[in-house]
Backbone as a chain_set.jsonl record, in Angstrom:
{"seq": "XXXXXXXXXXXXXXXXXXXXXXXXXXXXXXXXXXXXXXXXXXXXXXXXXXXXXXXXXXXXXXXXXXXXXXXXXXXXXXXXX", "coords": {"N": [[-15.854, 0.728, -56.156], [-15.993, 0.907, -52.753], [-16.574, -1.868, -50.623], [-18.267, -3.106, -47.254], [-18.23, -5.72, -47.07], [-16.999, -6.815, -48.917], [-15.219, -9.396, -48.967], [-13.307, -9.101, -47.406], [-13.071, -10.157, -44.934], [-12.657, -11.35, -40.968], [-11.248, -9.125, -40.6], [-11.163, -6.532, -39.869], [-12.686, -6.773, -37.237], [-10.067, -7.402, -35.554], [-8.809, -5.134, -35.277], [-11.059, -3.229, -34.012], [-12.666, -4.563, -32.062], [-10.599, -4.395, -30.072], [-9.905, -1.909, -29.839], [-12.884, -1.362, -29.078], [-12.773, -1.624, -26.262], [-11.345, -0.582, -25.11], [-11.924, 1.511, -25.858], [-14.453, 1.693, -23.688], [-13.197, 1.356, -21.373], [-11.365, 3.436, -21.154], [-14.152, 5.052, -20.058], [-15.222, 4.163, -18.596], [-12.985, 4.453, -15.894], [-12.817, 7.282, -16.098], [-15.507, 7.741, -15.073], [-14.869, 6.988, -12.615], [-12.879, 7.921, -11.412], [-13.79, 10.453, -11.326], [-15.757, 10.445, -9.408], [-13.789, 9.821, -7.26], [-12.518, 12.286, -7.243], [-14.44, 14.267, -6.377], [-15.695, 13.073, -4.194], [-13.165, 13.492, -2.373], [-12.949, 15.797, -1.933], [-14.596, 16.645, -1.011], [-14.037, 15.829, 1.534], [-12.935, 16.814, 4.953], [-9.724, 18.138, 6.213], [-7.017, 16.075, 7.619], [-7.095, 16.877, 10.912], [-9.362, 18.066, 10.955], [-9.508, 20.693, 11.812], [-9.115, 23.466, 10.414], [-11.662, 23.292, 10.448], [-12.762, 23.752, 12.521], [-12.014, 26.142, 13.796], [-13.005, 28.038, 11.555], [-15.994, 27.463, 11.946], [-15.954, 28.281, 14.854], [-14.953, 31.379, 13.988], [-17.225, 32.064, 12.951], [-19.078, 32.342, 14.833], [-18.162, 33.927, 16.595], [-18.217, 36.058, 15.294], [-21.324, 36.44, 14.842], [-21.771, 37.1, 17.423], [-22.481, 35.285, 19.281], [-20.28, 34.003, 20.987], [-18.502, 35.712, 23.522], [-15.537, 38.317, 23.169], [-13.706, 36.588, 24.924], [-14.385, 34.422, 25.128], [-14.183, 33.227, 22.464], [-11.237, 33.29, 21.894], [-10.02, 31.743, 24.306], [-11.101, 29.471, 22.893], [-10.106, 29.292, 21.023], [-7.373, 29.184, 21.306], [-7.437, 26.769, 22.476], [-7.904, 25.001, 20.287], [-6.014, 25.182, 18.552], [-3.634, 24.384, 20.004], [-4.123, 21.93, 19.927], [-3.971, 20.865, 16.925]], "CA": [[-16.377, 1.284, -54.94], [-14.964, -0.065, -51.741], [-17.749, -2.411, -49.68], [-17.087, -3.876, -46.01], [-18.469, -6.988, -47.476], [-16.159, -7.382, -50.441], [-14.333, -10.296, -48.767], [-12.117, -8.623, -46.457], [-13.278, -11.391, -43.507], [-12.908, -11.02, -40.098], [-9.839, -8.665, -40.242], [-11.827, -5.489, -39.022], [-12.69, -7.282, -36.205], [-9.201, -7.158, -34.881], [-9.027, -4.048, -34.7], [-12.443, -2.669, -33.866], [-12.864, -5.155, -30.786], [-9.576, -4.251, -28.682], [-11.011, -0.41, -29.159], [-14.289, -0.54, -28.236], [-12.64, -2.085, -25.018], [-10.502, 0.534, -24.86], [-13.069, 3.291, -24.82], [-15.022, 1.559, -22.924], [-12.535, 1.377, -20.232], [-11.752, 4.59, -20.514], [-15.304, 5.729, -19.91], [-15.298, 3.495, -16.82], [-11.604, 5.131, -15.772], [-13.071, 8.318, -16.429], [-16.009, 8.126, -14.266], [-14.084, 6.971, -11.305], [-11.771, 9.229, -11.376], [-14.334, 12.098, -11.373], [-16.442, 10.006, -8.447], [-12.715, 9.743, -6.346], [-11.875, 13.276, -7.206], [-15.617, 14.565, -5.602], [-15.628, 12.881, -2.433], [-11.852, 13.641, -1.866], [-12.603, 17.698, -2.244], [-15.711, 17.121, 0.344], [-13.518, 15.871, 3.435], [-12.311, 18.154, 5.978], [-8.445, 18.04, 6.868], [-6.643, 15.267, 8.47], [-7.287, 17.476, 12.049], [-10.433, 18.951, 11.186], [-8.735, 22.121, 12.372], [-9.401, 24.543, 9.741], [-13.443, 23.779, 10.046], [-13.386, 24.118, 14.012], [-12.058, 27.473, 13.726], [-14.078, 28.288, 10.535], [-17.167, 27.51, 12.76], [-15.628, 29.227, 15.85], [-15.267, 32.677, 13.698], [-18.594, 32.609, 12.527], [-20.142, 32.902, 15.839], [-17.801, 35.227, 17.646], [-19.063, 37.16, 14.136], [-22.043, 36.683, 15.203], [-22.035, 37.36, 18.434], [-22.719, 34.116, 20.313], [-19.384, 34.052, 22.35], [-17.561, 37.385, 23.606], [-14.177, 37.666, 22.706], [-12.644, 35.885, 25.901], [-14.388, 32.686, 25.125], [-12.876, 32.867, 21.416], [-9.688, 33.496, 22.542], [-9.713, 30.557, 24.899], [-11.356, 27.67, 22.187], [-9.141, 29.457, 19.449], [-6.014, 28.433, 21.418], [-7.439, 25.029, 22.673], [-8.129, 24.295, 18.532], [-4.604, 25.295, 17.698], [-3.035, 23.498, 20.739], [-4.562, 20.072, 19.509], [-2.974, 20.639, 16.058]], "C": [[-16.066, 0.313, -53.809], [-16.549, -0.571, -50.703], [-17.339, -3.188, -48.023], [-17.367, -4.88, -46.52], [-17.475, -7.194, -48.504], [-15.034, -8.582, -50.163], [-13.068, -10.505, -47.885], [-11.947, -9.438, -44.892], [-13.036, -10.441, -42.312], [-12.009, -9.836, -39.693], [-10.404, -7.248, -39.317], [-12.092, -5.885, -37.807], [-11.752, -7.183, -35.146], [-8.824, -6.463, -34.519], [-9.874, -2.838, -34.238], [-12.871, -3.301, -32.214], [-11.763, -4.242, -29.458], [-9.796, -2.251, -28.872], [-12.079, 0.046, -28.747], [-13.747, -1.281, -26.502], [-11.757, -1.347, -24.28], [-11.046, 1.69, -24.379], [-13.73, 2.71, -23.937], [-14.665, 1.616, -21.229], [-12.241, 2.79, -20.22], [-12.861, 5.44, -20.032], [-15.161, 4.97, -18.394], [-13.986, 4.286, -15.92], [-12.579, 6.532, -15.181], [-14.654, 8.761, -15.046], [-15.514, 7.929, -12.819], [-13.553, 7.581, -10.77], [-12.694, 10.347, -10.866], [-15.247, 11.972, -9.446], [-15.205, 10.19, -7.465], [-12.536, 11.478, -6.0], [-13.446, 14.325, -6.509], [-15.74, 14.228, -4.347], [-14.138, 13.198, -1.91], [-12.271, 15.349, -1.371], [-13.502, 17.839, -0.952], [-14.984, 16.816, 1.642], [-13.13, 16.331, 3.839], [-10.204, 17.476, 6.115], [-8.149, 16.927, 7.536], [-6.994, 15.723, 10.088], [-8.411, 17.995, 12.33], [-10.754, 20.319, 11.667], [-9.313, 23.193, 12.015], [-11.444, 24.567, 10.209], [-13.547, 23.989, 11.726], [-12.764, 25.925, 13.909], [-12.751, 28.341, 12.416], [-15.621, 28.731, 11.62], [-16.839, 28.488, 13.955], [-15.536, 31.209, 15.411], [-16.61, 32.849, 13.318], [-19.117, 32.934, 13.807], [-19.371, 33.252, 16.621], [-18.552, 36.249, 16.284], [-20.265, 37.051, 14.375], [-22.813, 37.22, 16.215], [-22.49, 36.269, 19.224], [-21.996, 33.704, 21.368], [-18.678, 35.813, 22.302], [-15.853, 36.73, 23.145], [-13.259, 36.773, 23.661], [-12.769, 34.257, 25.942], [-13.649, 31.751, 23.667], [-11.814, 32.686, 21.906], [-9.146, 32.239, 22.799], [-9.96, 29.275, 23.693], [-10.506, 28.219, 21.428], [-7.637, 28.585, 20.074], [-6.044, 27.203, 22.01], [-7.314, 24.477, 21.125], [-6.563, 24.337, 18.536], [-3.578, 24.585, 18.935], [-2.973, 21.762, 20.457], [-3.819, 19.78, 18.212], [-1.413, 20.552, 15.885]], "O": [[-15.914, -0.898, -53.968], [-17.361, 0.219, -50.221], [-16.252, -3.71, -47.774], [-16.268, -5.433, -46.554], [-17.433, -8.399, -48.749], [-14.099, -8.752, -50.945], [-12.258, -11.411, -47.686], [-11.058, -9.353, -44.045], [-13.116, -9.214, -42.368], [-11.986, -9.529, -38.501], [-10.01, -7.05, -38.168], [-11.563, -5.099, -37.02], [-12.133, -6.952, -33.998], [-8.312, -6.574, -33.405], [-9.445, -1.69, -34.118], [-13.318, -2.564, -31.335], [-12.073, -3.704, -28.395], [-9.796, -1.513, -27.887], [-12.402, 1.135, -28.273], [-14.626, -1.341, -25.642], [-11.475, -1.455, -23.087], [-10.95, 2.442, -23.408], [-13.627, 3.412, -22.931], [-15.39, 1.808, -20.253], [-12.789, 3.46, -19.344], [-12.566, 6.55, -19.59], [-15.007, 5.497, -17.293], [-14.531, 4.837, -14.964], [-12.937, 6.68, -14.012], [-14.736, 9.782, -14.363], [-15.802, 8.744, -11.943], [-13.7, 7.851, -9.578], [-12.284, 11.111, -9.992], [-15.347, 12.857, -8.596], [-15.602, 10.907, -6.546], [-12.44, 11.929, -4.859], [-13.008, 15.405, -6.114], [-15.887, 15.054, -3.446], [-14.086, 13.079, -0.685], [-11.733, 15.883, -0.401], [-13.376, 18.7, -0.081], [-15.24, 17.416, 2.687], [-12.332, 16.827, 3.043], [-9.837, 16.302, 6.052], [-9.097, 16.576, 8.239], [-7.234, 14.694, 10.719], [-8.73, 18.382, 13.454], [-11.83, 20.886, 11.856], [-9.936, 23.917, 12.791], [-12.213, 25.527, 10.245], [-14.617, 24.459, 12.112], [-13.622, 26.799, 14.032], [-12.935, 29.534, 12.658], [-16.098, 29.828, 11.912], [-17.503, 29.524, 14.003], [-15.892, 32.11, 16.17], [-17.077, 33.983, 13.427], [-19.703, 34.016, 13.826], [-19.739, 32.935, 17.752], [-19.399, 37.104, 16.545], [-20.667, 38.116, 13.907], [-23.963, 37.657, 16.176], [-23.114, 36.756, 20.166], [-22.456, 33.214, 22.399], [-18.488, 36.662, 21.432], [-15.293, 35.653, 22.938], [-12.206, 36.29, 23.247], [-12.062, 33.336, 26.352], [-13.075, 30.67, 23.539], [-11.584, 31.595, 22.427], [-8.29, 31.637, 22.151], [-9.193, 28.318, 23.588], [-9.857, 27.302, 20.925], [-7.023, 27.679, 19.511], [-5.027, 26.523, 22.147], [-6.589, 23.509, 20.893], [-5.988, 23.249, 18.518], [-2.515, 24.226, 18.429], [-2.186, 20.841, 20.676], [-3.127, 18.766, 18.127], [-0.927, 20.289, 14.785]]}, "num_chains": 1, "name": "protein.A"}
């Protein structure tokens, strides 16, 4: 019957150490990654473009400007880009 004790010394060691340092890094890897790839998805555009006209259709859809004041910020937004 096969025992880890039966004399086999430190040899497990050698390869048991440089993998738990392995997973362990990948677990560290792994959450980073997920932390990088979360705040990347939340920032707006290099121009911020898309969310000023985002915001600008919602409230001609709502009715807060008539259409002549859209009109005008729609083609100041898209002039700046």
């Amino acid at each position: 019957m096969m025992n880890w004790n039966d004399g086999g010394g430190a040899g497990g060691w050698l390869i048991l150490f440089p993998m738990m340092i392995i997973f362990w890094g990948a677990v560290v890897w792994a959450i980073i990654a997920a932390v990088r790839h979360n705040s990347a998805s939340n920032k707006p555009d290099s121009h911020g473009q898309s969310g000023a006209l985002q915001i600008l259709d919602d409230r001609f859809a709502r009715g807060e400007i008539d259409e002549q004041e859209y009109r005008s910020r729609r083609d100041a937004i898209q002039a700046r880009g």
